[in-house]
N, C-alpha and C positions, 0 to 999 in steps of 0.2 A: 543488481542489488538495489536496494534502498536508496533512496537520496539520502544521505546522513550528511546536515547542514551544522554549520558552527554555528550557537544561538548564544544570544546576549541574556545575560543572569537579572531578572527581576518579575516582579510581579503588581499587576495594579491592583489595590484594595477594591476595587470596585465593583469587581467578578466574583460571582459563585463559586463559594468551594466546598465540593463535595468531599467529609473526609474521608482518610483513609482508613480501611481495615488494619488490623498488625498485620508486621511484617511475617511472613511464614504462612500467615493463611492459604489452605490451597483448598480448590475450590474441586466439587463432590456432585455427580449427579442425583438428584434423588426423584424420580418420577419424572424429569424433565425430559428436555430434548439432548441430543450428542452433541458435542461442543469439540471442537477439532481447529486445534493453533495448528499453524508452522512455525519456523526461527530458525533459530542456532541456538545452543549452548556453547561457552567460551570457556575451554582448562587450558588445554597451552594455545590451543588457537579454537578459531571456531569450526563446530559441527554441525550440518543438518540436523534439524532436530522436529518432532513434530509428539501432539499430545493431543490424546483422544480423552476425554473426560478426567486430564490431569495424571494420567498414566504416559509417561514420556519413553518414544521411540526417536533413540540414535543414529542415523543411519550411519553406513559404514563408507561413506565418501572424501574424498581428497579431502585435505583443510587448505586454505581455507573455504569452507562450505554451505551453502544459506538456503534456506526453503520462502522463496517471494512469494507464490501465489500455489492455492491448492483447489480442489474439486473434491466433491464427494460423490459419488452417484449409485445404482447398482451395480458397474464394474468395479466397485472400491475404489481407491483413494489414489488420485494422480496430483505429482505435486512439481513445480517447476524450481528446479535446482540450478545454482550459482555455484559455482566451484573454480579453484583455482587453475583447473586444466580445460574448458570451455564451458560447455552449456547443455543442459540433459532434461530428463524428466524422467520420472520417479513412477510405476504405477506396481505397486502391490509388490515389491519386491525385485522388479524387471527392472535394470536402470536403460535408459533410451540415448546415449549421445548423440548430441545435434551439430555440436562445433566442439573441432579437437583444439583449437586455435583460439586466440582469445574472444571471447564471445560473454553475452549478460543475457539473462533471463530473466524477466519480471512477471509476466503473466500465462497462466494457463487456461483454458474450457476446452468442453470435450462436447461435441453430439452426436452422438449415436455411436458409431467406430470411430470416428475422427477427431483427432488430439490435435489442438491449434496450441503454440506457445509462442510467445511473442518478446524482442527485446533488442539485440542488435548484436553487427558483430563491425569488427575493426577495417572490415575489407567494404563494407557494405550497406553501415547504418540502420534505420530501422526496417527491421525483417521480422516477420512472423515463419512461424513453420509451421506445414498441414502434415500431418503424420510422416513429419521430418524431411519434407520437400520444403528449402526456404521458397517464401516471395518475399520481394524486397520489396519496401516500400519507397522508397527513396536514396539519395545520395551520402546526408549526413544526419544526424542526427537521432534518437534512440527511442521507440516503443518502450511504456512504464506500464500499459493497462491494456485491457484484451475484456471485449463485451460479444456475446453472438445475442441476436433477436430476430426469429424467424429464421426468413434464409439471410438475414443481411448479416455482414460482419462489419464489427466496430472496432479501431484499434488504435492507443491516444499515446502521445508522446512529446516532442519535439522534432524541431529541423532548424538547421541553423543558414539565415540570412546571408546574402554578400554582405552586410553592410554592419553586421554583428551581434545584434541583438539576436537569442534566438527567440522562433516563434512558437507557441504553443498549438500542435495541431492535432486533430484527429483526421483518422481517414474513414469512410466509409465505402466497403466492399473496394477500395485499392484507391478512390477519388481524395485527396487532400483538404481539406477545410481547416483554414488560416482563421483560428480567434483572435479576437481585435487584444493589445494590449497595450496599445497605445505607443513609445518608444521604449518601454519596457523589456525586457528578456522575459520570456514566459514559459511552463511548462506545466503542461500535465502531468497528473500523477495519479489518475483515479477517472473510471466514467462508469456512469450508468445508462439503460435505457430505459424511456417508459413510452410506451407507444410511441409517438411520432416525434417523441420529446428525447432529445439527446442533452443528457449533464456530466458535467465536467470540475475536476478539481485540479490544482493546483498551487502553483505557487508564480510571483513575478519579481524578478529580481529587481530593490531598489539602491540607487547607488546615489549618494553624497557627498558632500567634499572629502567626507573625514572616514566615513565607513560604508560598506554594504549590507543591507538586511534584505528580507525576503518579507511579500505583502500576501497573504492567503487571499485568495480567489476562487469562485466558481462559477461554472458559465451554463444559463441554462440555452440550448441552441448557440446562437452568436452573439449572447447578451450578456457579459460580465458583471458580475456582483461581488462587489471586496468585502471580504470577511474584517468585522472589526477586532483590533486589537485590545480597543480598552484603553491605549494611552502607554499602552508597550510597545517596546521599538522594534518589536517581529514576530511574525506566525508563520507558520505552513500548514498547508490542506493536504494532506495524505490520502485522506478516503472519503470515497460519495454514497449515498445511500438512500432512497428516495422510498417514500411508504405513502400513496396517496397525494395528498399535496401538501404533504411537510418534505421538506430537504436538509439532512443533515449530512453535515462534515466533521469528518474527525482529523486533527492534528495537534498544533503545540502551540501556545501564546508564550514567546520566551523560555522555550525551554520546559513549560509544562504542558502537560496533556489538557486537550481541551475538545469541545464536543458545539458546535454551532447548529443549533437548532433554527431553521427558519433565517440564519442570519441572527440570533441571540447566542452569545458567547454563553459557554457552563467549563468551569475549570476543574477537571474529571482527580484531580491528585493538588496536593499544596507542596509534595515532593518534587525534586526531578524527575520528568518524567515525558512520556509519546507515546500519541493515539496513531497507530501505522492502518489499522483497517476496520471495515464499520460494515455489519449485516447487519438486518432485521428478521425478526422470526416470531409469529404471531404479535407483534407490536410491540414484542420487547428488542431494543437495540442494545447491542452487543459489539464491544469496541474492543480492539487486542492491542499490546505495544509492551509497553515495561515502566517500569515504575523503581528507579532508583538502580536501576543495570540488571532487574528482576525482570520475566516474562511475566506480563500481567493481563488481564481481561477485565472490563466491566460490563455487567448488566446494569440495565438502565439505570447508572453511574454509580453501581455500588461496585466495588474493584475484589478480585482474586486474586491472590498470586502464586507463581505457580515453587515448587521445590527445587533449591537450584542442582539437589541433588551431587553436591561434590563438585559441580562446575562453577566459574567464580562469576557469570555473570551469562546474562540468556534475556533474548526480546523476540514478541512475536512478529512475525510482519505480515501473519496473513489467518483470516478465521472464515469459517463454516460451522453455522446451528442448522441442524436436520432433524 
């Protein structure tokens, strides 16, 4: 599931704020491209839920139940499911159980026949599955992200230290790579590839006399760059997303959604709110999350949101434009 962080309530005048649309607005393809959320929707508890240009499919899974990562491709639509009884994946109506046991699932890709899903289980730490054969990557700690480039596979997470911090790592093709966080607790939560260039998002956990907040980061290769906050006591980097040689991240500065272009903060909502995921598709960037306990999306930061249809509250946490 989602890292869902406790965030501190404010906002600094000092950041861009895109407004928002009304509430209700739901967003309509018209000549464009397919626009394909994941989530849940929440009535007594929460349900997988996924929506194809704003038309919302339920699935029929345990509660509680959550869609983290999806694919779109010409086999249709595989999506990596969270549920209260282990860990599955979703393709076209086939459900795939991976762990009957406790188990989390964050990410999915597919090439060609081969379904990789990745995230961890309670015996085993971070583990991916190749068409439901686990590899384990390690002893503790949990895969959040799942990237394939060429033949190479990428897969980002955590592991946690003898000495307690954990560390922010990615692996390539099974190999480890320790990003620096200094004495920090660090974790991924997002990667990209772009040729030879491996990027990373995150979060690092900071701690004070008096309280803990979390510092948005992203790494391109081994070299960490902290997302500013503006003079707010906390961000998280959810999603990465690289278009040439802009980098942007999507997450929350305090509790609202926010969009870091290049390292320049834009505050995507003035409500409550969280950017969980970030595509690009012909140049326009497209960000999913929720907006006041609504499943919402923006194009290049103008916001939809989606019908909560009888449910009393729904977020997306994963998008594909095709």
């Amino acid at each position: 599931m989602k890292i869902k962080l406790v965030l501190c309530l404010g906002l600094c005048a000092t950041l861009s704020i895109i407004s928002c649309k009304k509430s209700g607005n739901s967003p309509a393809k018209v000549n464009g491209p397919d626009i394909y959320l994941g989530g849940y929707t929440d009535s007594i508890d929460r349900y997988a839920t996924y929506w194809k240009n704003g038309a919302k499919t339920v699935l029929n899974q345990p509660s509680p139940s959550s869609i983290n990562s999806m694919v779109v491709n010409g086999s249709g639509i595989y999506l990596a499911i969270d549920d209260d009884g282990g860990a599955a994946y979703w393709n076209n109506g086939v459900l795939t159980p991976l762990e009957t046991t406790y188990a989390d699932v964050e990410a999915i890709a597919v090439q060609g026949n081969t379904v990789y899903v990745a995230g961890s289980t309670s015996s085993s730490g971070p583990v991916y599955w190749k068409n439901g054969v686990p590899v384990v990557l390690g002893s503790s700690g949990q895969l959040m992200a799942f990237a394939l480039s060429g033949n190479d596979i990428y897969a980002a997470g955590y592991t946690y230290s003898n000495t307690g911090p954990s560390i922010a790592t990615y692996w390539k093709n099974g190999t480890a790579v320790a990003l620096p966080a200094g004495p920090k607790s660090g974790h991924l939560l997002a990667i990209a590839v772009q040729g030879d260039n491996v990027y990373t998002s995150g979060i690092l956990d900071v701690y004070t006399d008096t309280a803990t907040y979390q510092q948005a980061v992203y790494w391109k290769n081994n070299v960490m760059v902290s997302l500013p906050a503006n003079g707010a006591s906390s961000a998280n980097a959810f999603g990465i997303a690289v278009n040439g040689n802009d980098i942007y991240v999507a997450g929350d500065i305090n509790g609202y959604a926010a969009c870091w272009k290049n390292g320049i903060a834009t505050l995507l909502s003035n409500q409550l709110s969280e950017a969980y995921a970030i595509t690009i598709y012909n140049n326009d960037v497209y960000i999913g999350g929720e907006i006041n306990g609504v499943a919402s999306y923006w194009k290049n930061g103008t916001p939809s949101t989606l019908p909560l249809g009888g449910a009393k509250s729904s977020t997306v946490n994963t998008i594909v434009v095709q």
